[in-house]
TIRO-2110 file (N, C-alpha, C; in Angstrom, 1 decimal):
// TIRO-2110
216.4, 46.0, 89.0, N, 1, A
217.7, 46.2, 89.5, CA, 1, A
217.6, 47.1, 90.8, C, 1, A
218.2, 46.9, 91.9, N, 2, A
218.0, 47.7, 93.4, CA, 2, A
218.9, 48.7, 93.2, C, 2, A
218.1, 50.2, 93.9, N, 3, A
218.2, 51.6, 93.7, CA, 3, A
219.4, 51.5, 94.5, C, 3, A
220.5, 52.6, 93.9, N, 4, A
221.4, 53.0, 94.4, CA, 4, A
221.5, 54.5, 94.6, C, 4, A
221.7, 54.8, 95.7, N, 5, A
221.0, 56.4, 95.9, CA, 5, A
222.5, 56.7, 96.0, C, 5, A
223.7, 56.2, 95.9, N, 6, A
225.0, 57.2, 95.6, CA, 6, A
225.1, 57.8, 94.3, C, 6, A
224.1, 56.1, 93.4, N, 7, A
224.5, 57.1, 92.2, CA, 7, A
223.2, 57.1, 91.4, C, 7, A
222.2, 57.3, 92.0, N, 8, A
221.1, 57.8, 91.7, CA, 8, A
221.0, 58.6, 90.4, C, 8, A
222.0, 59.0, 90.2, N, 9, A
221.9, 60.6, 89.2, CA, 9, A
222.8, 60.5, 88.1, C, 9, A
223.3, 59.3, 88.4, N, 10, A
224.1, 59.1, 87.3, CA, 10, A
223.4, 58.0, 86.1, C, 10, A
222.3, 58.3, 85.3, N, 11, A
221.9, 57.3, 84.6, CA, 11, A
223.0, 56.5, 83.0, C, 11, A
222.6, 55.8, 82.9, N, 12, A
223.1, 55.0, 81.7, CA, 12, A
222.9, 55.6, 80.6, C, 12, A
223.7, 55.6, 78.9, N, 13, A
223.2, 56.4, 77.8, CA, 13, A
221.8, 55.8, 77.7, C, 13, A
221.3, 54.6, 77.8, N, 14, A
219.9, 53.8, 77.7, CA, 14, A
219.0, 54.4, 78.7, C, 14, A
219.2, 55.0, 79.6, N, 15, A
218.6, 55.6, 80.7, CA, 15, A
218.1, 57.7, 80.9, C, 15, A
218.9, 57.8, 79.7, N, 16, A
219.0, 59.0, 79.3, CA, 16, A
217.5, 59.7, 79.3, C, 16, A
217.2, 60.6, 79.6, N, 17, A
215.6, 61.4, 79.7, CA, 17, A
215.2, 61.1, 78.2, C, 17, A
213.8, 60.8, 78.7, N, 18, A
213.2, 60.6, 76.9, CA, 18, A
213.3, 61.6, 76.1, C, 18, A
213.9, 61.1, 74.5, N, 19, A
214.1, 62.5, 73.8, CA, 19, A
215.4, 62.9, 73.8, C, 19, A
216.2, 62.0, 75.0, N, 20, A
217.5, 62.8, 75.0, CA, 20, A
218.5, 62.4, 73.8, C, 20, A
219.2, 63.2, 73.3, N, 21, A
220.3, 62.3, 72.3, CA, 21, A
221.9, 62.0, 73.1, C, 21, A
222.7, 61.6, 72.5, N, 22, A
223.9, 61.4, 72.9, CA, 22, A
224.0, 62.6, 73.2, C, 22, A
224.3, 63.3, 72.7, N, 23, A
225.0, 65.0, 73.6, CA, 23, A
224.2, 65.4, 74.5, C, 23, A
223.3, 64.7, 74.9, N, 24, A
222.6, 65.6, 75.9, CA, 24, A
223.2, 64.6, 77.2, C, 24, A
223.7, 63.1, 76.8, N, 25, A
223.9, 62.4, 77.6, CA, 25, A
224.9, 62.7, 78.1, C, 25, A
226.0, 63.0, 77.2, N, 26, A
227.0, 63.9, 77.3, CA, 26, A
227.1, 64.6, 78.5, C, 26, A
226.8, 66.1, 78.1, N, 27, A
226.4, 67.7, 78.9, CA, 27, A
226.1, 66.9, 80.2, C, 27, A
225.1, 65.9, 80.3, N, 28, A
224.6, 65.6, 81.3, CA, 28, A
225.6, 64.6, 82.5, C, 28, A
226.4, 63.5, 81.9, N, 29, A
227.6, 62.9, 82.5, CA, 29, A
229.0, 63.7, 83.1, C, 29, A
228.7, 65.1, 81.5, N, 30, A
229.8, 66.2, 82.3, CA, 30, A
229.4, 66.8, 83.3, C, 30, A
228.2, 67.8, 83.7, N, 31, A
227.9, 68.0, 84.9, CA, 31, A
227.8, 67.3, 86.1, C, 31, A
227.6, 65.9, 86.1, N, 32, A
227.7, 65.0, 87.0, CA, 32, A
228.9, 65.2, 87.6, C, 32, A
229.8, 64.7, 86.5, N, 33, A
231.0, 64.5, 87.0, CA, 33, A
231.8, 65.8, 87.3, C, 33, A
231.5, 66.6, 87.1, N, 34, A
231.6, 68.2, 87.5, CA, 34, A
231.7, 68.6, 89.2, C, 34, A
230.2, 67.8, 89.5, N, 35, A
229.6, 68.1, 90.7, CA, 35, A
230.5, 67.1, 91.4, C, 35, A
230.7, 65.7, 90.7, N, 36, A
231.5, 64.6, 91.5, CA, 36, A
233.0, 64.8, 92.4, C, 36, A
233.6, 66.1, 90.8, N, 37, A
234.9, 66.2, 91.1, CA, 37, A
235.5, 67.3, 92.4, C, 37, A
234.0, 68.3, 92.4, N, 38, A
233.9, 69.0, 93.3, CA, 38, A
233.2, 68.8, 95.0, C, 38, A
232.8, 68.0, 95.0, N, 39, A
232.2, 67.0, 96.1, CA, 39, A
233.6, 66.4, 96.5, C, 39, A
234.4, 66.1, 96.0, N, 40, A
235.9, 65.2, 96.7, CA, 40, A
237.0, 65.5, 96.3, C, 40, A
236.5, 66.7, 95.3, N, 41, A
238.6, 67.9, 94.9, CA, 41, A
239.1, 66.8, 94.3, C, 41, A
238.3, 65.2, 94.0, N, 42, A
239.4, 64.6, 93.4, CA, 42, A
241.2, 64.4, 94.5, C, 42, A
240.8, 64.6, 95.5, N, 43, A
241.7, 65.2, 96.6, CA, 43, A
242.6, 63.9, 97.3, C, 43, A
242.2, 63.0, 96.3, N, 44, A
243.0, 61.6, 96.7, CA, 44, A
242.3, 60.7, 98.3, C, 44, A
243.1, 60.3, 99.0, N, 45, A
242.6, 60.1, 99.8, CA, 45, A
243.6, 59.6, 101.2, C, 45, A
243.2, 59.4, 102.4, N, 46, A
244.3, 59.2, 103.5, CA, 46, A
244.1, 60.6, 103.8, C, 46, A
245.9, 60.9, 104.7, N, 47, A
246.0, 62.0, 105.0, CA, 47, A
246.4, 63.3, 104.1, C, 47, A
246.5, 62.8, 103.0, N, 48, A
246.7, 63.9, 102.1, CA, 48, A
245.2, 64.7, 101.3, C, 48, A
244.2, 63.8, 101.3, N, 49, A
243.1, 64.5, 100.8, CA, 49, A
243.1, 65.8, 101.1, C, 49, A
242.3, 65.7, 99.9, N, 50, A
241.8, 67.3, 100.1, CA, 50, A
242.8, 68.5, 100.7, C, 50, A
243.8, 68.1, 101.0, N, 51, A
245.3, 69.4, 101.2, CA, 51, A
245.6, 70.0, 100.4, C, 51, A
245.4, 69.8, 99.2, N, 52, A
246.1, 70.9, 98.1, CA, 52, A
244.8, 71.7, 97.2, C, 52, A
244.4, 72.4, 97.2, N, 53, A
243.6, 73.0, 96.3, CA, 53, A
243.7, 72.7, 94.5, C, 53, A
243.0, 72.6, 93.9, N, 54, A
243.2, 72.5, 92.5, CA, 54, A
244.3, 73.5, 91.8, C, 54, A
244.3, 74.5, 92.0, N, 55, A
245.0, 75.1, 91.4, CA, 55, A
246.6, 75.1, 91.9, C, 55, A
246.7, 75.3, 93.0, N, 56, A
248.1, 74.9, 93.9, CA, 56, A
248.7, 73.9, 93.0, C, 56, A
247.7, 72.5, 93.1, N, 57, A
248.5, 71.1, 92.2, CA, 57, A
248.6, 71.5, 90.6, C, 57, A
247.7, 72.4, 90.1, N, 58, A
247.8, 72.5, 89.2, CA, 58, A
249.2, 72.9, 88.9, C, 58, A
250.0, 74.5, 89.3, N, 59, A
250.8, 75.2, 89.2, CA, 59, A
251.6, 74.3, 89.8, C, 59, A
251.9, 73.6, 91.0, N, 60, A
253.2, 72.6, 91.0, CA, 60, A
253.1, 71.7, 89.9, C, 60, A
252.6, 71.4, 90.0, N, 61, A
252.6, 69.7, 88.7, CA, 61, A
253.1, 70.7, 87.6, C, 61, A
252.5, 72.0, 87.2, N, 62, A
253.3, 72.4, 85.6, CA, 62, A
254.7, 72.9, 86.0, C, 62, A
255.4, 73.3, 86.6, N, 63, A
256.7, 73.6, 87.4, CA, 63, A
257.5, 72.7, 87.5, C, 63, A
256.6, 71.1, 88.4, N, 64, A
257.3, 69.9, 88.4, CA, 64, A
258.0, 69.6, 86.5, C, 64, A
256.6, 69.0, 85.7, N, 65, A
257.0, 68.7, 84.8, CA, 65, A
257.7, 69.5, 83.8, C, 65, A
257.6, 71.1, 83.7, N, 66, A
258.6, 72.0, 82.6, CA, 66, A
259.5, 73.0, 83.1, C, 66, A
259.5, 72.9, 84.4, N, 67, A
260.8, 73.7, 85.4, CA, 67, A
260.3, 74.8, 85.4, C, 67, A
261.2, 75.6, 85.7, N, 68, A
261.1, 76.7, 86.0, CA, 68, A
260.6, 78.2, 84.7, C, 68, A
259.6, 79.0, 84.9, N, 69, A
259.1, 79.8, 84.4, CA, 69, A
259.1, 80.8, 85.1, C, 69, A
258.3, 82.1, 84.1, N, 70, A
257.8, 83.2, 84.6, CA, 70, A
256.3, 82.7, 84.4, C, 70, A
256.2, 84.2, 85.3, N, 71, A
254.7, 84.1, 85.6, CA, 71, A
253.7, 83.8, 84.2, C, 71, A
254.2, 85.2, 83.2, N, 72, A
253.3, 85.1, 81.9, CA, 72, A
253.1, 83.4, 81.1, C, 72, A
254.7, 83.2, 81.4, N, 73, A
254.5, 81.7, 80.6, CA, 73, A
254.0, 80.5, 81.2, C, 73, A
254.0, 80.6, 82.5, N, 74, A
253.1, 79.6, 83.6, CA, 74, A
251.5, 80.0, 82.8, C, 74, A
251.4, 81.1, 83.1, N, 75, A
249.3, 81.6, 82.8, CA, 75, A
248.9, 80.9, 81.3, C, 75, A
250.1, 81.5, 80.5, N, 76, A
250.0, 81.0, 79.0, CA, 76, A
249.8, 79.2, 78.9, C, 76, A
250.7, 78.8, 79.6, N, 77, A
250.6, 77.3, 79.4, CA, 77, A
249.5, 76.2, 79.9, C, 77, A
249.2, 77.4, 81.4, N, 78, A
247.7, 76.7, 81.6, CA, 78, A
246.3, 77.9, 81.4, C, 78, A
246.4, 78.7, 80.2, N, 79, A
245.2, 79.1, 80.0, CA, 79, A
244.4, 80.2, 80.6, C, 79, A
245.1, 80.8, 82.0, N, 80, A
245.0, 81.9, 82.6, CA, 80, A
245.5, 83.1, 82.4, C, 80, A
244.9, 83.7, 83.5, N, 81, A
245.3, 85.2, 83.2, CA, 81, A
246.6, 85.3, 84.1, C, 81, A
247.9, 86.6, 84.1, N, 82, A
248.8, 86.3, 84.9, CA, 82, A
248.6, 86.9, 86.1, C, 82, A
247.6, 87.6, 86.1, N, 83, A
247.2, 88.0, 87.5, CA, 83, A
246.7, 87.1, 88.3, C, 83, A
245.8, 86.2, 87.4, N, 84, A
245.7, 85.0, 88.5, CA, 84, A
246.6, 83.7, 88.7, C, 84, A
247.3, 84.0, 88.1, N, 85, A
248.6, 83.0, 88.7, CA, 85, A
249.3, 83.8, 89.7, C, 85, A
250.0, 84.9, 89.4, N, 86, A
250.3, 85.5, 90.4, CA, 86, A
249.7, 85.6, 91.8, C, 86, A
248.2, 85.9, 91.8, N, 87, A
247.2, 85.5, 93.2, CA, 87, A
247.7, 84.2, 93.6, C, 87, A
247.4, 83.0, 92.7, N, 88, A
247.4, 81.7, 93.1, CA, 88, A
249.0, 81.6, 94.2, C, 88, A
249.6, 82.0, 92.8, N, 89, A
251.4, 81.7, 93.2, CA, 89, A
251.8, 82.5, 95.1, C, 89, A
251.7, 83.3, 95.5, N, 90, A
251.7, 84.1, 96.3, CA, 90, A
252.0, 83.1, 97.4, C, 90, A
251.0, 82.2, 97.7, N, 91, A
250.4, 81.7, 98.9, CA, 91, A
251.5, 80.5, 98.8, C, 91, A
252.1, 79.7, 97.8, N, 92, A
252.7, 79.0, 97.6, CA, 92, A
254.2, 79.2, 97.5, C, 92, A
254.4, 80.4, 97.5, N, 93, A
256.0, 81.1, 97.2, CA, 93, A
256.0, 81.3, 99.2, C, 93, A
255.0, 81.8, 99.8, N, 94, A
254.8, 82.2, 100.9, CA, 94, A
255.0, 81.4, 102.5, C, 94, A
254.9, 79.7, 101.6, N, 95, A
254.7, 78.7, 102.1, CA, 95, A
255.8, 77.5, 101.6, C, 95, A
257.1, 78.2, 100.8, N, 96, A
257.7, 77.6, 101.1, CA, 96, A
257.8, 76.6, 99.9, C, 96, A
256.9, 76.4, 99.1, N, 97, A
256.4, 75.5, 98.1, CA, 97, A
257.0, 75.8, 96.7, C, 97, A
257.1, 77.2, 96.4, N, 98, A
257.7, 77.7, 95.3, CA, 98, A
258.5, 78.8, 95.9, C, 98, A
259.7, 78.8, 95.0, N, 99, A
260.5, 79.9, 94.9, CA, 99, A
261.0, 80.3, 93.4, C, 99, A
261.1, 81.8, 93.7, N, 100, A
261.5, 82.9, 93.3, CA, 100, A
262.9, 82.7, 93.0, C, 100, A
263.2, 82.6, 92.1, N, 101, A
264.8, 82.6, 91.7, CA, 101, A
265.4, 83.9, 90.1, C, 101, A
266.4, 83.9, 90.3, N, 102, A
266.5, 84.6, 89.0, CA, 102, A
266.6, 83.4, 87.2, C, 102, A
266.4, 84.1, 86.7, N, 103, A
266.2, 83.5, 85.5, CA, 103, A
267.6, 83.0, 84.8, C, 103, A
267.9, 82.2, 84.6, N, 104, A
269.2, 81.5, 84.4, CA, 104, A
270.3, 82.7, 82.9, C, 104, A
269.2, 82.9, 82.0, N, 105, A
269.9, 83.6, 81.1, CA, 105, A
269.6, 85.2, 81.3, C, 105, A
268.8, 85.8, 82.2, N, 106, A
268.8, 86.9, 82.0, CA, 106, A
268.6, 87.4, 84.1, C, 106, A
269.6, 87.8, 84.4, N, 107, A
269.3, 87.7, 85.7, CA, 107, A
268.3, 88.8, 86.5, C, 107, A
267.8, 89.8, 85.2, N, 108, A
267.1, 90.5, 86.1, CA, 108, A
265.8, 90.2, 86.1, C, 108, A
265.5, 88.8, 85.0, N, 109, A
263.8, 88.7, 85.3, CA, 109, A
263.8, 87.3, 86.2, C, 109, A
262.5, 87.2, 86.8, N, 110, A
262.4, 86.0, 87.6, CA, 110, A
261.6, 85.4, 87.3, C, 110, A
262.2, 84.4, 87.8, N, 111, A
261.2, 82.8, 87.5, CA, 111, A
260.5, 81.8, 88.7, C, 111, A
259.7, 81.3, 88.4, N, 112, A
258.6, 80.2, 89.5, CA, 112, A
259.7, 78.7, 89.5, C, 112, A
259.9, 78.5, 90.6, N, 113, A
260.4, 77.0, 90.3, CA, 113, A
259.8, 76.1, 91.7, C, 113, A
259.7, 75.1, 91.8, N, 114, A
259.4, 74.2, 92.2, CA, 114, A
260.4, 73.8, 93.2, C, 114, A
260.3, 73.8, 94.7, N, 115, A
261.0, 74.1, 95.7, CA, 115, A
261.2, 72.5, 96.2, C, 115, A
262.2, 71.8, 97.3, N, 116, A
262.2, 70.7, 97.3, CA, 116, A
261.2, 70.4, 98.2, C, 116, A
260.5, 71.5, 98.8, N, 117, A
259.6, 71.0, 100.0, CA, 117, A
258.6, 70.8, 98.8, C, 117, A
258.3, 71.7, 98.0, N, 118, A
257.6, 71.9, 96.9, CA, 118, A
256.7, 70.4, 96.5, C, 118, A
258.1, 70.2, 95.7, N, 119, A
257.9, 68.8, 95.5, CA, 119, A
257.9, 67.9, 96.4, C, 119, A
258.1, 67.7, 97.5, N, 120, A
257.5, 66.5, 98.5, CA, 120, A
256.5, 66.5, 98.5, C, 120, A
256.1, 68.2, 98.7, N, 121, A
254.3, 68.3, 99.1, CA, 121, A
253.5, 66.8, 97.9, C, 121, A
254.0, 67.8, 96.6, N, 122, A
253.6, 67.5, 95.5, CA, 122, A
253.5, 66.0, 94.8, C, 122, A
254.8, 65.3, 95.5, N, 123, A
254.6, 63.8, 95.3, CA, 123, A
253.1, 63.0, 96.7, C, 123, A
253.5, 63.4, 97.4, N, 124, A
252.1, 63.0, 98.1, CA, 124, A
250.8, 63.2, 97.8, C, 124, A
250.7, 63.9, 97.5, N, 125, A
249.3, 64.5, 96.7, CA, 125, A
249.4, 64.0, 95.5, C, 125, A
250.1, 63.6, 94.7, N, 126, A
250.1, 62.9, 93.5, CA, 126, A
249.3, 61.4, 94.2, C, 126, A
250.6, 60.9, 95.0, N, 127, A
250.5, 59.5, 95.4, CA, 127, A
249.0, 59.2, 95.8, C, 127, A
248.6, 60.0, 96.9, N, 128, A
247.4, 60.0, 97.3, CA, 128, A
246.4, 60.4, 96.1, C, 128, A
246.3, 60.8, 95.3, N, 129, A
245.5, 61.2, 93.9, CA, 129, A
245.2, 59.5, 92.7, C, 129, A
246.3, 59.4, 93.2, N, 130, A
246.6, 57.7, 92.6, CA, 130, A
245.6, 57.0, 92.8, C, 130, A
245.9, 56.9, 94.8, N, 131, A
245.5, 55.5, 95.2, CA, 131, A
243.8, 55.4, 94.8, C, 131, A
243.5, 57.1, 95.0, N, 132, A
241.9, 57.2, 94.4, CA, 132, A
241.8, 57.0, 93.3, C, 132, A
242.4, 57.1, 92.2, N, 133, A
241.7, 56.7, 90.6, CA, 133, A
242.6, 55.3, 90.7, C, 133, A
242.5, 54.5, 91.5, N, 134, A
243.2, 53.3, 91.8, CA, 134, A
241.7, 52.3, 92.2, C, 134, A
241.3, 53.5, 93.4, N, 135, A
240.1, 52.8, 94.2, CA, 135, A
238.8, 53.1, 92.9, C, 135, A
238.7, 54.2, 92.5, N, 136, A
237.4, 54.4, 91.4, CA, 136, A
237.3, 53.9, 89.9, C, 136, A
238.7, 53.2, 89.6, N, 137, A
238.3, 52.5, 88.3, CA, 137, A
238.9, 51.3, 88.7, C, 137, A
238.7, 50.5, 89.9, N, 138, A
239.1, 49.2, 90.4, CA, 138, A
237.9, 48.3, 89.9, C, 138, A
238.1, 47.3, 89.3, N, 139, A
237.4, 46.6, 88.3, CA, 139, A
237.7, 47.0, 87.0, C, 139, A
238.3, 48.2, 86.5, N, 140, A
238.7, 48.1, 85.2, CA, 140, A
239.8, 47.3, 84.7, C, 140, A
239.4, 47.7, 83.3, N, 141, A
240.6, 47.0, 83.0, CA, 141, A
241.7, 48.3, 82.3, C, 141, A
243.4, 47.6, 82.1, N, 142, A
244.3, 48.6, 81.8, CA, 142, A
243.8, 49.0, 80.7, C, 142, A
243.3, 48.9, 79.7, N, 143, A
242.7, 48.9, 78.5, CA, 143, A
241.6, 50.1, 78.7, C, 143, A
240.6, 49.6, 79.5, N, 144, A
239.7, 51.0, 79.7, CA, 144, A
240.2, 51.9, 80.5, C, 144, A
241.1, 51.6, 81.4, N, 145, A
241.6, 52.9, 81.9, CA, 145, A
242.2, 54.1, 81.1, C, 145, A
242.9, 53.4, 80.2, N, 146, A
243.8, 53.6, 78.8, CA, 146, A
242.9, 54.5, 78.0, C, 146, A
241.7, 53.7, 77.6, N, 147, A
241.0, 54.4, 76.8, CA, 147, A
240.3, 55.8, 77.4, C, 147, A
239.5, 55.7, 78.6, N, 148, A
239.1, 56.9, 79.0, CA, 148, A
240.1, 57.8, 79.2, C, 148, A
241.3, 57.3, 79.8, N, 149, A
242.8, 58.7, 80.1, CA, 149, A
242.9, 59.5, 78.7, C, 149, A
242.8, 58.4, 77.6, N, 150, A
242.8, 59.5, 76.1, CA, 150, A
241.7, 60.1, 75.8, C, 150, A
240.6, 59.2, 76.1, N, 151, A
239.3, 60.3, 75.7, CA, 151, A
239.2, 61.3, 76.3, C, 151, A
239.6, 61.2, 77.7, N, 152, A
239.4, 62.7, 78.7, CA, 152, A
240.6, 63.7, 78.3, C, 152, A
241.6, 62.8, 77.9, N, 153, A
242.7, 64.4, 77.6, CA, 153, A
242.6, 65.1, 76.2, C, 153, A
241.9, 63.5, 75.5, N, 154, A
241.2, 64.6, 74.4, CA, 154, A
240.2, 65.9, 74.6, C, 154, A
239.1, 65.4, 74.9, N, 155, A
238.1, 66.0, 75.0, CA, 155, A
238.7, 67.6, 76.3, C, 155, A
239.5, 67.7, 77.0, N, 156, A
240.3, 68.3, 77.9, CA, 156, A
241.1, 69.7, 77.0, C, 156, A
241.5, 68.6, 75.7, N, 157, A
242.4, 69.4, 74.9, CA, 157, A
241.2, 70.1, 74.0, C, 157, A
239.9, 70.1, 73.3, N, 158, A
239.4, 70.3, 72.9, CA, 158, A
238.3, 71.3, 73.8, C, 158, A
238.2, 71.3, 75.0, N, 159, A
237.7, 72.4, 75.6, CA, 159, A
238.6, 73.6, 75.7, C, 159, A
239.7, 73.3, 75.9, N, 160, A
241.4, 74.1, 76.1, CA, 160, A
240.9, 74.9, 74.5, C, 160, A
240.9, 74.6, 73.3, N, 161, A
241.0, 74.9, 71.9, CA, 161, A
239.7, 75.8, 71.8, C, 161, A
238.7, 75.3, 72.7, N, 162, A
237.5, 75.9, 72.3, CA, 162, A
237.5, 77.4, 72.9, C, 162, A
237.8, 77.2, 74.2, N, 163, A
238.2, 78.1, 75.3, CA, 163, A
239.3, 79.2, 75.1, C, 163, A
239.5, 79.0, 74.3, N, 164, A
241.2, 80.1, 74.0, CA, 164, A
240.7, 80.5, 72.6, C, 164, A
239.9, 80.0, 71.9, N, 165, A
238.7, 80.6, 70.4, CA, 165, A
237.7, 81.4, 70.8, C, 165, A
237.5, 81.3, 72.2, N, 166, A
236.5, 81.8, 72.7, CA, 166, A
236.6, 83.5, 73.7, C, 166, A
237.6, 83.2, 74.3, N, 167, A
239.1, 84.4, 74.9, CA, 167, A
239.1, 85.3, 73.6, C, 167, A
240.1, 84.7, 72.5, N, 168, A
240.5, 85.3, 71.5, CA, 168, A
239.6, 86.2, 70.7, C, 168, A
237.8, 85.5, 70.6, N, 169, A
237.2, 86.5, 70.1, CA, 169, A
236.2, 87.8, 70.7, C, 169, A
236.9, 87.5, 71.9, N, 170, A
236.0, 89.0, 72.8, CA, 170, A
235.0, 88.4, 73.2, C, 170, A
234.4, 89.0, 74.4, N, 171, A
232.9, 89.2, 74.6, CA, 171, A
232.3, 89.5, 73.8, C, 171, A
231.3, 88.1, 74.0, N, 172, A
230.2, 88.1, 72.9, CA, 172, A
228.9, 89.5, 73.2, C, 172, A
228.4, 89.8, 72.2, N, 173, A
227.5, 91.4, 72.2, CA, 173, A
226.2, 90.7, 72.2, C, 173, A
END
């Protein structure tokens, strides 16, 4: 079979280092794809690539889909600390992208919401995010796209479980 040096480094489970078992093939496809995701931000493609930072899209996209929050319940819902949402948020409240509003039932605390420039940003960078996992699983089928979208949000949700068991029980001594 003729060498392909894009993806050189990505071997087959049959191709796996001798000795290796499935989880090593694993660990090993994760890091890959680790490096892959960070090599192209995943950042879609056209003129929107690479424009939005991971976390930016992160914190719009959770805003987009459950409205408006505070800070603590934004960090809680994606797994952070509030200080670092607050860092993240800053740049994005600053730009136009999010606003600061009062809290519908209690008017003296405030809430993050998702601004209409916000969301325009937000739908392009979506769109553009598309046409890429449009262009990288072209040849699939709806069925395997299907299947890996639930393996990965499994396996996603199960780092999330592991990760928050891991938080919870302190630094390790």
């Amino acid at each position: 079979m003729p060498s392909n040096p894009a993806n050189s480094d990505l071997p087959t489970a049959g191709e796996a280092p001798a000795g290796a078992g499935l989880l090593d093939s694993l660990q090993h496809q994760v890091a890959v794809f680790a490096r892959r995701a960070e090599q192209t931000r995943l950042g879609g493609v056209g003129q929107a690539r690479n424009s939005m930072d991971r976390a930016a899209y992160l914190l719009l996209n959770r805003l987009d889909l459950e409205g408006p929050m505070g800070v603590k319940a934004l960090a809680c819902g994606m797994g952070i600390d509030s200080s670092t949402v607050t860092r993240q948020v800053a740049p994005l409240v600053d730009s136009g992208l999010v606003k600061r509003t009062s809290h519908p039932e209690d008017g003296r605390a405030v809430v993050l919401a998702l601004s209409p420039r916000g969301l325009s940003r937000l739908e392009e960078v979506r769109s553009s995010r598309r046409e890429l996992m449009a262009r990288v699983t072209d040849g699939w089928t709806e069925d395997e796209r299907e299947s890996f979208t639930s393996l990965l949000t499994r396996f996603n949700g199960s780092l999330s479980e592991l990760m928050g068991a891991a938080s919870e029980a302190g630094p390790a001594s």
